[in-house]
Legacy VTK file of the C-alpha trace (Angstrom):
# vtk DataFile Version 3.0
C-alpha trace
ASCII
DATASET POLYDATA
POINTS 278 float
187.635 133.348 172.998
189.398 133.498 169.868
188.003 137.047 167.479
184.781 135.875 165.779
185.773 135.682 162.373
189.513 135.867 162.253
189.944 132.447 160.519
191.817 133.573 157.031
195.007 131.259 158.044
192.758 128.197 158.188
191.414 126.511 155.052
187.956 126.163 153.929
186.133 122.556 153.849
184.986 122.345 150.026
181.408 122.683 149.097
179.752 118.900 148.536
176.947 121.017 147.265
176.715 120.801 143.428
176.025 123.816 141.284
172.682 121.913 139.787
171.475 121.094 143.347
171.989 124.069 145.986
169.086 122.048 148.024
171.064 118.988 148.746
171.644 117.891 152.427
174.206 115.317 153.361
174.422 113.042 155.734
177.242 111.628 157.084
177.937 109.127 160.285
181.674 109.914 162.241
182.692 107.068 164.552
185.048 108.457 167.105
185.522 111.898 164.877
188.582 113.837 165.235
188.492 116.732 163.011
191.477 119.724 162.808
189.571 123.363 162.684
188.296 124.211 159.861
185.333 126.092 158.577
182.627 126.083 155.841
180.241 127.761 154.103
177.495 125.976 155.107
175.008 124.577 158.185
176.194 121.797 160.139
174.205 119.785 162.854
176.107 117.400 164.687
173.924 115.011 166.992
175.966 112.478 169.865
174.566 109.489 169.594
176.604 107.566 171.747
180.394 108.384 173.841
181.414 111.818 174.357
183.124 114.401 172.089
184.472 118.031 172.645
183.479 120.724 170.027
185.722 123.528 169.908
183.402 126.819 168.253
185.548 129.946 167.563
188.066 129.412 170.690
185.239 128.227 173.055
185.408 124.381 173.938
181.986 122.778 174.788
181.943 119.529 176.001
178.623 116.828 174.699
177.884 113.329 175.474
174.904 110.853 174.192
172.058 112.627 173.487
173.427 116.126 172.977
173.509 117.979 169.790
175.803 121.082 168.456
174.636 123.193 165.484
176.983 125.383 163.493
176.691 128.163 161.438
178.675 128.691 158.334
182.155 130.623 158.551
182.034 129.502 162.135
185.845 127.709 163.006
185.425 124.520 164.803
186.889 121.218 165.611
186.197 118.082 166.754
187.770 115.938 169.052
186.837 112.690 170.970
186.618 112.498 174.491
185.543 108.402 174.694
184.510 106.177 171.994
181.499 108.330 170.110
179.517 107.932 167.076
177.898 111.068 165.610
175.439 111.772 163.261
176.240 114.996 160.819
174.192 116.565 158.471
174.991 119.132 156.025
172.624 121.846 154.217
172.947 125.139 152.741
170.587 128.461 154.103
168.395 127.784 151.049
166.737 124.912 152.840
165.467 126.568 155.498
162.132 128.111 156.389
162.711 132.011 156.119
161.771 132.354 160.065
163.926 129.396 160.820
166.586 131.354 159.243
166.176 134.681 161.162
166.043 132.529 164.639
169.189 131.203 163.794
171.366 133.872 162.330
169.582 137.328 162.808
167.530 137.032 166.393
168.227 136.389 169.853
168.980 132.757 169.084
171.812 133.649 166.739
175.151 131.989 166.541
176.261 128.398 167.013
174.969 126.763 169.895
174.891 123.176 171.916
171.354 121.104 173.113
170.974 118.808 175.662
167.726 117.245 174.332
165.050 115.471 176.925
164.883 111.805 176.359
161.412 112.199 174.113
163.486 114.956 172.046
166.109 112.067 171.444
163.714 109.386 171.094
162.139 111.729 168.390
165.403 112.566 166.805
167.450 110.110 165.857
164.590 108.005 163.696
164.497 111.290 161.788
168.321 111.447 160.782
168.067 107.728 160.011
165.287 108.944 158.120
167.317 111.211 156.097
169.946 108.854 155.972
167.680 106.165 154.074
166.592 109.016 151.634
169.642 109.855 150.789
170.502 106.320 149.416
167.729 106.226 147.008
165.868 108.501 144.415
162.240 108.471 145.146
159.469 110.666 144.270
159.797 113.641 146.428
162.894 113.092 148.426
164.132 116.471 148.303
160.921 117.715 148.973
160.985 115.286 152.272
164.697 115.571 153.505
163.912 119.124 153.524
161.413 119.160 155.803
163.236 116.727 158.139
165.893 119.691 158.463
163.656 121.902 158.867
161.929 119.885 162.101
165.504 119.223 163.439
165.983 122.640 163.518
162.568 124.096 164.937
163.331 121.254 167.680
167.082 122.302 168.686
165.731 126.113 168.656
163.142 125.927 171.630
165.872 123.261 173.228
169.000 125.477 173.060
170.433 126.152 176.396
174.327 126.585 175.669
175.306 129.059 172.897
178.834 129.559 172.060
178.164 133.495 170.639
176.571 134.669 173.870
179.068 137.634 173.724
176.415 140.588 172.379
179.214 141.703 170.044
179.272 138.558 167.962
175.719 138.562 167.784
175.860 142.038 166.282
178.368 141.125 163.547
176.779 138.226 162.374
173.602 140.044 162.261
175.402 142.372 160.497
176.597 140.029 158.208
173.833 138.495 157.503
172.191 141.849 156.756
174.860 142.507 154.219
174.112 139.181 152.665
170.421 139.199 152.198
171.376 143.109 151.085
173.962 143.185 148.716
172.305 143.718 145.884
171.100 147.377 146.646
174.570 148.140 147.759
173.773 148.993 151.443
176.186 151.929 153.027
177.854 151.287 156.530
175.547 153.564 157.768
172.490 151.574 156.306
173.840 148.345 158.223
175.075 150.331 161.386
171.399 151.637 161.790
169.983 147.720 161.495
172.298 146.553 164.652
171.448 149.764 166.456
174.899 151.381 166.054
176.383 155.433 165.549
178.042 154.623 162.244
181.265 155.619 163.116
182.022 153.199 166.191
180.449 150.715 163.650
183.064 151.672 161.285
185.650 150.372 163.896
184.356 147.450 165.640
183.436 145.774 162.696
186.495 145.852 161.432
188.144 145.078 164.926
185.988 141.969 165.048
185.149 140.999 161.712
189.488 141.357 160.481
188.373 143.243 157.738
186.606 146.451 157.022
183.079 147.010 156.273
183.707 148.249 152.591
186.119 145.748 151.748
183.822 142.977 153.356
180.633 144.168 151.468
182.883 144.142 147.781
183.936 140.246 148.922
180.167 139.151 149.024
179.565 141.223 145.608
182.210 139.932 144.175
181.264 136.398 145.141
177.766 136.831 144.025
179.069 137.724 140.542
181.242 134.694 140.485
178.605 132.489 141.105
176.089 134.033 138.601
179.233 133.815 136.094
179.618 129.961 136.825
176.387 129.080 136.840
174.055 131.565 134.473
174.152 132.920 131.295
172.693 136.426 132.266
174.786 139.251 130.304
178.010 140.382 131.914
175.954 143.753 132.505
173.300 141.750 134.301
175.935 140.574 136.415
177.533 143.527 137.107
174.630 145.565 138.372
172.460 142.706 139.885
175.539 142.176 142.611
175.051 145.792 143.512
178.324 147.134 141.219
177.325 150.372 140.081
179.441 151.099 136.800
180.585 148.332 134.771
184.343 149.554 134.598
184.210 149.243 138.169
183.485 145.972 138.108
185.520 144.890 135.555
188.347 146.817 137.901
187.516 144.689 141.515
187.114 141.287 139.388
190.047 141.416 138.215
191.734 142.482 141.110
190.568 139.343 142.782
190.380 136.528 140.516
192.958 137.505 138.534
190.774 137.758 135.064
188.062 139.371 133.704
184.642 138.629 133.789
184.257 137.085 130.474
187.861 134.783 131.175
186.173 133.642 134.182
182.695 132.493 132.859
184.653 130.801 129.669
187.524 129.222 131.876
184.254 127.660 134.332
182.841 126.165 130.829
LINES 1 279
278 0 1 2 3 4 5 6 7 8 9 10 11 12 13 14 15 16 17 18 19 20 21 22 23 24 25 26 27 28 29 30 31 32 33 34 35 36 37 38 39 40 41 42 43 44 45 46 47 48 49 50 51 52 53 54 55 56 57 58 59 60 61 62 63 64 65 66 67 68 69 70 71 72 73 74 75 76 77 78 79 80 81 82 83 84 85 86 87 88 89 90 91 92 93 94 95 96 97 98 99 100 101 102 103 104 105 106 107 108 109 110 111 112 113 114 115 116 117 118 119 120 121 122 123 124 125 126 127 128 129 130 131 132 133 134 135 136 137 138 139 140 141 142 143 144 145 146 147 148 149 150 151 152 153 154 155 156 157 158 159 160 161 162 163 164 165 166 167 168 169 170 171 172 173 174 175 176 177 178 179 180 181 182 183 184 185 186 187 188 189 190 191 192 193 194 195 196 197 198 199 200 201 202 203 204 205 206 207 208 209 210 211 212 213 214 215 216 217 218 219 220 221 222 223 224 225 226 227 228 229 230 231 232 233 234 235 236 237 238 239 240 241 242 243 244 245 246 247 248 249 250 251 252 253 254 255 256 257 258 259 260 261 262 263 264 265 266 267 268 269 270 271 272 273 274 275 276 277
């Protein structure tokens, strides 16, 4: 199996979530889909409704015909490809949608990683009415749709959590970096040390130090400045809080440091950012 996260030579899928509307889920319908790997930063749940298809998670293939359904987690590299005429139902959603203990199931407890169902004919029965479902809401703008899609995802989910029975991260050590990760994300803010994180995934700090960086293909400090730095982008693009604000709330501790790392990255400063994103 291919390292966990060691995916930097292949390019990112664009966001189709809009700035405005982080809550948006999309819905898409794939006949016969062939897709190169890639990777996104965002859910994906991918349901067979009829042939067969191959789904190819971080180096492990996994094989699904009519009635099965694959859900991804974001950064995860995967590809499609089609084993006999298939049509498959996508959907597409960002973390913000989800129930918080949804959320942990997926990504910080034993159920974490990507993983395949094979759903009992009731569970399909039940399923596929509520993608359509989604589907139809999609196409209009009625009074509470968001409110509605949302917990459509949210029943998907619960359903394909007590049906999982083929996970693609059953390796412990992926499971401990994305819970890692994860940590770091929720975390960043308060500028968590690698001995902070090492103590959440039960780990001496300085074997942490290494395997993260083994498996992850970066280091810890490097990968904690990436989501800070991130975070400020965002809150550059889409806020109008004070570059101070910025700095500090995404866990930067002096503002010349920030400044310093920005720059570094994107090439301009803070303030050339936010005015270029105008």
């Amino acid at each position: 199996m291919a390292d966990y996260l060691k995916i930097s030579e292949q390019k990112p899928f664009k966001s189709p979530f809009s700035k405005k509307e982080p809550k948006e889920v999309f819905f898409v319908k794939f006949e016969n889909p062939n897709q190169s790997s890639h990777w996104h930063d965002y859910f994906e749940i991918d349901f067979v409704i009829s042939g067969e298809v191959s789904q190819i998670i971080n180096g492990a293939e996994i094989k699904a015909k009519k009635g099965d359904v694959f859900l991804m987690l974001p950064d995860n590299s995967h590809e499609t490809k089609t084993e006999k005429s298939a049509m498959v139902y996508s959907i597409l959603f960002g973390e913000e949608i989800l129930s918080e203990k949804l959320f942990d199931q997926m990504v910080m407890g034993d159920m974490g990683g990507s993983f395949k169902c094979t759903l009992l004919e009731d569970d399909v029965a039940f399923l596929k009415p509520i993608f359509e479902r989604i589907e139809s809401e999609n196409q209009g703008k009625k009074a509470n749709r968001n409110e509605i899609v949302i917990s459509l995802v949210n029943a998907i989910v619960a359903i394909l959590i007590r049906n999982s029975n083929v996970r693609t991260e059953s390796d412990k050590k992926h499971l401990v970096i994305r819970r890692a990760m994860t940590f770091v994300k929720k975390n960043y803010a308060s500028n968590p040390s690698l001995s902070d994180v090492a103590r959440f995934v039960h780990m001496e700090a300085s074997y942490f130090s290494v395997f993260f960086k083994e498996k992850a293909g970066i280091s810890f400090k490097r990968y904690l400045n990436e989501i800070k730095l991130e975070s400020a982008a965002k809150k550059l693009k889409t806020t109008a809080l004070p570059i101070i604000d910025v700095c500090y709330s995404s866990g930067f501790e002096s503002l010349s440091n920030f400044h310093r790392k920005f720059k570094e990255k994107y090439g301009v400063t803070p303030k050339e950012y936010r005015d270029d994103a105008k």
